[in-house]
C-alpha distance (Angstrom), angle and dihedral (degrees) to the residues before:
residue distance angle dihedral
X1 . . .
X2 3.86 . .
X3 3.88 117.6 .
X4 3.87 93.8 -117.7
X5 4.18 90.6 48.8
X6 3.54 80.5 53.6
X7 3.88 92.1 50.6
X8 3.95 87.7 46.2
X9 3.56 97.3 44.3
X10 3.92 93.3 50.8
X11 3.62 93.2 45.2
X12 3.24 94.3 55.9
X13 3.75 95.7 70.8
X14 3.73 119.0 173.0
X15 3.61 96.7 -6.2
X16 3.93 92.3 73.2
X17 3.94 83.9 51.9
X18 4.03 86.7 54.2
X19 4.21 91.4 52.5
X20 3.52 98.3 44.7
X21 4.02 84.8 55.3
X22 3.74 92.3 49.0
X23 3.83 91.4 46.0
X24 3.86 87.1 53.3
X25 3.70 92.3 44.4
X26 3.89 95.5 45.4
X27 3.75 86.6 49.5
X28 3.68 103.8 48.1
X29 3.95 83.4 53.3
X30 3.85 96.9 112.8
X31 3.71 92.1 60.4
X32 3.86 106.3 44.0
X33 4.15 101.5 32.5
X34 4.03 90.4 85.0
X35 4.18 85.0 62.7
X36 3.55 83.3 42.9
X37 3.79 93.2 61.6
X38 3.81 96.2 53.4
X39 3.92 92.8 61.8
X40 3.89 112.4 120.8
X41 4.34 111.3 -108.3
X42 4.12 88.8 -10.8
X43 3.95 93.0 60.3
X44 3.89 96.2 79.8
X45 3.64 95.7 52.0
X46 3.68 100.8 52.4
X47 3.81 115.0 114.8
X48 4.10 121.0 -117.4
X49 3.62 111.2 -126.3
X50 3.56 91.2 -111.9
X51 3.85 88.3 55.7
X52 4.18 85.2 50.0
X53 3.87 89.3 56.3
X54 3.86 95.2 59.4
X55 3.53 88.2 46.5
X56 3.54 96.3 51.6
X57 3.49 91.2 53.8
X58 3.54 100.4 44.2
X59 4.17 84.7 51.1
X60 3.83 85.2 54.9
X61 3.90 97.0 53.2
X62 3.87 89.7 35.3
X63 4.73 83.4 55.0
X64 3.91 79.1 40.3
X65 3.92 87.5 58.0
X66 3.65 94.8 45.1
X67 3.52 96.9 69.8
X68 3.86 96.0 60.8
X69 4.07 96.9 40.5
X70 3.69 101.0 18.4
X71 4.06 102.4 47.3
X72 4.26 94.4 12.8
X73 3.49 93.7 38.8
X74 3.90 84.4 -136.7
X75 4.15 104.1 156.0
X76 3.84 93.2 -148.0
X77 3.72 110.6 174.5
X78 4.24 93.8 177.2
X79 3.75 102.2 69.7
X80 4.06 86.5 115.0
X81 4.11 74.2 79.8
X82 3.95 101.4 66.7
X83 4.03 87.8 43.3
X84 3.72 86.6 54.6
X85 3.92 93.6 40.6
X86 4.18 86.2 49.3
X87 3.87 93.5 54.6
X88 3.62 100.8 41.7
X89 3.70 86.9 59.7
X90 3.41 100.0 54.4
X91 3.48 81.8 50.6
X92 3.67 97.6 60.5
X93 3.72 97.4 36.7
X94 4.25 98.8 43.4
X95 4.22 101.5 32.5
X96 3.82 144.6 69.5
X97 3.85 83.6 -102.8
X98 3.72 100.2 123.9
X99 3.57 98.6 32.7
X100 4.25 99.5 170.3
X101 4.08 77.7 75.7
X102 4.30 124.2 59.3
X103 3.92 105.2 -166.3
X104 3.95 125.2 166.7
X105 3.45 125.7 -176.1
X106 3.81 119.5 149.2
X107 3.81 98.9 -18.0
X108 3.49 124.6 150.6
X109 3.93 144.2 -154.6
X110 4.20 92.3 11.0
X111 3.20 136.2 95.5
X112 4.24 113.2 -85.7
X113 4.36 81.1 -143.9
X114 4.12 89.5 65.1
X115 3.52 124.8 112.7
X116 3.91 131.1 -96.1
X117 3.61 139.0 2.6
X118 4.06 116.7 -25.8
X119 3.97 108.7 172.8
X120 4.40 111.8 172.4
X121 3.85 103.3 -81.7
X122 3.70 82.2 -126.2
X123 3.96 96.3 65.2
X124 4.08 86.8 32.9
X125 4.12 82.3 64.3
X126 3.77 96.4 50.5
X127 4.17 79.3 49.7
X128 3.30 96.2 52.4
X129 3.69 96.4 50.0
X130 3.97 96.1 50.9
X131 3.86 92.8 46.9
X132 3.75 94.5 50.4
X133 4.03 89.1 45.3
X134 4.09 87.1 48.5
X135 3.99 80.4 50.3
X136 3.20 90.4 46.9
X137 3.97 97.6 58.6
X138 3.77 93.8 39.0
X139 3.67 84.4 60.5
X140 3.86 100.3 38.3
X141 4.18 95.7 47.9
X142 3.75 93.4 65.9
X143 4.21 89.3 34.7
X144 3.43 110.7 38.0
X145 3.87 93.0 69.5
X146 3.89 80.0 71.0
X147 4.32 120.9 86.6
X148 3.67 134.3 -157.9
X149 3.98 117.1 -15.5
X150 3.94 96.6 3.7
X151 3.50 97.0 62.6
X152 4.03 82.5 43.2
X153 3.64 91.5 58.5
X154 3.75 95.2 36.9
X155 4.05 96.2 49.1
X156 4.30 81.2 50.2
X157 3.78 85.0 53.6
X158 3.40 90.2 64.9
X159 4.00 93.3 33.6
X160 3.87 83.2 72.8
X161 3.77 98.6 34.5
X162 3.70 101.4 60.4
X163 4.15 91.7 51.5
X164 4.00 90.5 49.1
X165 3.64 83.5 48.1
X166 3.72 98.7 56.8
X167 3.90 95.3 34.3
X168 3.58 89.3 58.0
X169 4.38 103.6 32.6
X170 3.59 89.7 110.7
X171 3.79 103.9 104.0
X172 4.23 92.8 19.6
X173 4.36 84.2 162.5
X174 3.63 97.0 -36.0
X175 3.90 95.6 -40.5
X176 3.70 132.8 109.5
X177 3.70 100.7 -125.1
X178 3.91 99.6 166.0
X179 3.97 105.3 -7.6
X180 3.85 85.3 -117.2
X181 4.18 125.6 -123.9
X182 3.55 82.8 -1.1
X183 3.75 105.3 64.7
X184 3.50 135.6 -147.7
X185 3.75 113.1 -75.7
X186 3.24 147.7 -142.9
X187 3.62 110.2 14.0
X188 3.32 125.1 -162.3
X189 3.90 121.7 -112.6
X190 3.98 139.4 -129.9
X191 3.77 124.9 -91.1
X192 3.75 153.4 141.7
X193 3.71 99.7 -117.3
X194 3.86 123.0 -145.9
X195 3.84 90.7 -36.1
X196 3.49 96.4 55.6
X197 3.57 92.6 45.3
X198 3.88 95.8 62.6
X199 3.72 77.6 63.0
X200 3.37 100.7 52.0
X201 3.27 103.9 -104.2
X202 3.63 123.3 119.5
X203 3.69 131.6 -81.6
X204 3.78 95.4 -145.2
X205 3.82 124.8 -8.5
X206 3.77 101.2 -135.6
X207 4.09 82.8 53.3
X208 3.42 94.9 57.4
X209 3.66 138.7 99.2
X210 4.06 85.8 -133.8
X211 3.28 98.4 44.4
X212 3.89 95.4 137.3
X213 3.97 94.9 49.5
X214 3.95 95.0 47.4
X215 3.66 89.6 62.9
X216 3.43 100.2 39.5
X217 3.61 91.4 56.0
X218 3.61 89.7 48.2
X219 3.81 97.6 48.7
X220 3.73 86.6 51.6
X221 3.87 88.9 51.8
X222 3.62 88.9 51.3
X223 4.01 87.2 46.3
X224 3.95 88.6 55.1
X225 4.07 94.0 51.8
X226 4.06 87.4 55.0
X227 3.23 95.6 51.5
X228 3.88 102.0 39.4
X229 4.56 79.2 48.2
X230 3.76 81.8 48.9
X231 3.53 101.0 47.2
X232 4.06 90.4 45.7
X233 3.77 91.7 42.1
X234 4.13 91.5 59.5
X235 3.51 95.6 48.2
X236 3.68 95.8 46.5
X237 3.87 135.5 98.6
X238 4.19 83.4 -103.8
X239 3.77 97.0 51.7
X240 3.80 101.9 46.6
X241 4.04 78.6 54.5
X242 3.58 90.9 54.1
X243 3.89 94.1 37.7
X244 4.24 78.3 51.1
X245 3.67 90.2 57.0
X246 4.11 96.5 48.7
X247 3.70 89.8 51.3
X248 3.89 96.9 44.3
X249 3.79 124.3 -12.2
X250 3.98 95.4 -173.7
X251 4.11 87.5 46.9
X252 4.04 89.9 47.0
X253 4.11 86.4 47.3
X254 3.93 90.0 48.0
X255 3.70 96.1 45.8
X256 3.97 86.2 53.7
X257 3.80 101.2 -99.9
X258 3.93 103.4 153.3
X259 3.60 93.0 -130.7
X260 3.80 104.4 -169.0
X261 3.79 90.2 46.8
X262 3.52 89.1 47.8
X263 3.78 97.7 49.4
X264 3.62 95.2 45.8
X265 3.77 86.2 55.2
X266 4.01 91.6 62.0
X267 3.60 97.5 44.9
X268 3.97 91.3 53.4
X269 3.18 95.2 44.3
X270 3.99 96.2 40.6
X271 4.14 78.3 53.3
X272 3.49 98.7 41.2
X273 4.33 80.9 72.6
X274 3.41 98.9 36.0
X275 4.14 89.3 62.5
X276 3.81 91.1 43.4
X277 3.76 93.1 55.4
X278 3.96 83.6 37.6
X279 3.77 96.2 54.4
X280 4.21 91.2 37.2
X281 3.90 90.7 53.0
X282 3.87 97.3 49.1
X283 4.11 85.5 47.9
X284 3.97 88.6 51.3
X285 3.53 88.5 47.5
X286 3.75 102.0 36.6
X287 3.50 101.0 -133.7
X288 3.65 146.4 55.7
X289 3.31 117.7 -129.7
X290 3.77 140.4 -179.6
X291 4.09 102.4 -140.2
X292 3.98 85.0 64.0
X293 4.10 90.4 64.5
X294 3.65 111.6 69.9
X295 3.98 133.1 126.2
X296 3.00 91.0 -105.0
X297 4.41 93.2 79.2
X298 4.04 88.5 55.1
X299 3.68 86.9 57.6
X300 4.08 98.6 43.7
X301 3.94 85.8 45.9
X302 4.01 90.4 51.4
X303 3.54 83.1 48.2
X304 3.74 96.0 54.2
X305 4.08 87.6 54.8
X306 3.78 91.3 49.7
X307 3.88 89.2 47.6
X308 3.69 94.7 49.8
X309 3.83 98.2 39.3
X310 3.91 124.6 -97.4
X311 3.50 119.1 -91.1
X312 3.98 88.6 18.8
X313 3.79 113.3 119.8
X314 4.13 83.1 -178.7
X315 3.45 92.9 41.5
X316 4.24 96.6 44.4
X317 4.35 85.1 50.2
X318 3.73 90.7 58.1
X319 3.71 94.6 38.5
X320 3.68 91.3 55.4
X321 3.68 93.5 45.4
X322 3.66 89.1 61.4
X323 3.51 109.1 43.0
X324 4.04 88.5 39.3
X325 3.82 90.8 55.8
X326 3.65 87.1 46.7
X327 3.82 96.3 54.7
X328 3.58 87.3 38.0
X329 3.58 108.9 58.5
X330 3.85 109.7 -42.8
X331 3.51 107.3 90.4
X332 3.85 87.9 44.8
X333 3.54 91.5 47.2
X334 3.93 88.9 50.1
X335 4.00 86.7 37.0
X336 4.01 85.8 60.6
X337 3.50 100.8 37.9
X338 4.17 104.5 53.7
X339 4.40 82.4 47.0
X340 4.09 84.7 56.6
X341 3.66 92.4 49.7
X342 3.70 110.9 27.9
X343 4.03 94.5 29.6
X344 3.78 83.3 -128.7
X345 3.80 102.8 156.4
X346 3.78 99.5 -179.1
X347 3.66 91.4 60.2
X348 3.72 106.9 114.9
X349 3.85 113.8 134.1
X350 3.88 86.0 168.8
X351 4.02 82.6 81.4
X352 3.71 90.3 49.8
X353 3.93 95.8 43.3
X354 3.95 98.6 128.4
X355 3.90 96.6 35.1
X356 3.91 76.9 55.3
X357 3.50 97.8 54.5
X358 4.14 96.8 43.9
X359 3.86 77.9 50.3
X360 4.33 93.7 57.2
X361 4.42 79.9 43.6
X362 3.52 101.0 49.6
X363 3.90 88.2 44.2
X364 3.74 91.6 44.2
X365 4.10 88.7 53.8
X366 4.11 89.1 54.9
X367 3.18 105.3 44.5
X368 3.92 107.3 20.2
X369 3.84 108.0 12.6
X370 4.15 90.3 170.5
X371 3.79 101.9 54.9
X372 3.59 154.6 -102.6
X373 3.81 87.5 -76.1
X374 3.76 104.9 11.9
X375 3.87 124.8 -153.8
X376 4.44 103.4 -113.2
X377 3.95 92.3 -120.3
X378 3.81 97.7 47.5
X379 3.91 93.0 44.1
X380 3.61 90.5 50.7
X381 4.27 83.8 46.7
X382 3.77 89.4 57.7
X383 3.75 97.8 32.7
X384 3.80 107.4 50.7
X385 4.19 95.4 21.2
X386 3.29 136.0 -141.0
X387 3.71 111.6 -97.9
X388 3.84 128.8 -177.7
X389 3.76 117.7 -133.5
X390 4.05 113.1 -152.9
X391 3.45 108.5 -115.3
X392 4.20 86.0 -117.2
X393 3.59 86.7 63.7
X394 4.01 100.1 54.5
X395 3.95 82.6 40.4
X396 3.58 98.5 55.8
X397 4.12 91.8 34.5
X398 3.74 90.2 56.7
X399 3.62 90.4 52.3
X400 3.81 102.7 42.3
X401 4.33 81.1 53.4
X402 3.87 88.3 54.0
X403 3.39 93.9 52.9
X404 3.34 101.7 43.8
X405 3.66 83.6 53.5
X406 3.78 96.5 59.7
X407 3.59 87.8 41.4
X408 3.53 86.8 58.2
């Protein structure tokens, strides 16, 4: 243990106390939800543990996304592209995609005779990640040079490349690159294999009678290694450079922060989770599919970081919670419960979902523009202002104080 994790850890004080009992809660989730669901008024509302794995992993991408606009201050509206980038892997490395080739290595639960490539889902992760960050610095060289609103509306440029892309791979010069609208399907799953199942753990997920609780504990695993990257990343020599470029790019420049170096940085790592959540969803739901990579998900994710606060690993996790249980299953659940009681047959917010969620945004910006769960400097940014003082002011200030000191 390092002298400055030391430092952090004591520092903390109770609030490390406080995480380590959510982290127990949230993983002891499986066991207790079912209880849960009995509870008078509450019962209804309670996410499935399927429902908490999509979440999770649209919390991940959403804490993945907070390092380029919340510590960078990098608006990038086409992170929908490393999520798509992350399961399309996964589906070329663990399916019967390329079919002219049979390649095992670390696959479990199928049959060694089947078809194509099959890496472990475990090294088909780490894949994912470093493709999408080496996607993510071919795209931020020729971007990054770009501030404000034109790297905006160049990141959405390739927000709506990447799905046309997919949705249309079919016939990429005579090759099947993504089997276009209709995805690439089945994909195989996680496991331990015949090792791990002499421990009890399971051969293959989709094989086994737990199925949904072995990925959600895994997709809260991989939530817990973002945010522990985060949390190191902010505090370390490379995020005070990027928090130096949100707060002043020409100051950073001048103080000798390499700035395209140091951009690039953010947007491959900020990838590098996006195509790990990308390549873990598309194993969880066996497929890869075009319809689930639209615009659309870079906005909901930016709204996630709003939600939580900017900045604010805490405040992005709860954030993302919400908004992902809403999409999941909470305004249907809602939807379903006010037509039981009310008899109000119209009532279907699930039709309204995004109009919804600009609504909770705009509302957010009145009322509290910094966050659920706002990051210390930018609530002190929005709370005390930033004011400009004419230069005649500080002039005639400085020399009312010097005479009042000779005076004195």
């Amino acid at each position: 243990m390092t002298a400055g994790f030391r430092e952090r850890l004591l520092s903390a004080g109770p609030g490390i106390g406080v995480a380590i009992l959510l982290v127990v809660l949230a993983f002891l989730y499986p066991k207790y939800v079912g209880s849960l669901n009995d509870l008078p008024a509450l019962g209804d509302f309670i996410p499935s543990v399927d429902s908490m794995v999509i979440m999770i992993v649209f919390t991940m991408m959403a804490i993945g996304l907070n390092m380029v606009v919340g510590y960078a201050g990098l608006l990038d509206l086409g992170y929908v592209a490393f999520y798509a980038a992350g399961a399309y892997t996964a589906a070329w490395f663990a399916s019967q995609q390329f079919d002219q080739w049979s390649f095992h290595f670390g696959s479990v639960g199928i049959s060694k005779e089947l078809p194509g490539i099959h890496l472990s889902i475990w090294l088909v992760l780490l894949i994912a990640g470093l493709f999408t960050a080496l996607i993510g610095i071919l795209i931020g060289l020729p971007t990054l040079r770009l501030r404000g609103d034109y790297l905006a509306i160049v990141t959405l440029g390739f927000g709506e490349i990447i799905p046309q892309v997919v949705r249309n791979g079919d016939n990429v010069f005579g090759f099947d690159l993504t089997h276009g609208t209709f995805g690439i399907s089945p994909i195989d799953s996680p496991g331990f294999g015949e090792v791990g199942e002499s421990l009890g753990l399971p051969l293959n997920y989709q094989q086994s009678f737990d199925r949904a609780q072995w990925f959600y504990w895994t997709a809260l695993l991989l939530l817990l290694i973002t945010v522990f990257c985060s949390v190191q990343l902010r505090d370390s020599r490379l995020g005070r450079a990027w928090i130096a470029i949100r707060e002043d790019e020409t100051a950073a420049a001048a103080m000798g922060v390499p700035l395209m170096r140091t951009k690039t940085w953010a947007y491959a790592i900020g990838a590098f989770f996006g195509g790990v959540a990308g390549a873990f969803y598309a194993s969880f739901k066996s497929g890869a599919f075009p319809a689930d990579f639209y615009f659309n998900i870079s906005v909901f994710l930016l709204c996630m970081v709003i939600l939580g606060g900017m900045g604010s690993i805490w405040g992005v996790l709860l954030g993302g919670m919400l908004l992902g249980y809403l999409n999941v299953e909470g305004l249907a659940t809602i939807g379903a419960k006010v037509q039981s009681e009310t008899g109000w047959d119209w009532f279907e917010p699930t039709k309204y979902q995004f109009g919804i969620y600009g609504l909770i945004i705009v509302m957010m910006m009145l009322l509290r523009p910094e966050g659920l769960i706002p990051e210390r400097r930018h609530r002190r940014e929005l709370q005390l202002g930033v004011r400009d003082t004419p230069l005649y002011d500080v002039t005639t200030e400085g020399a009312m104080t010097d005479r009042d000191r000779e005076n004195d």
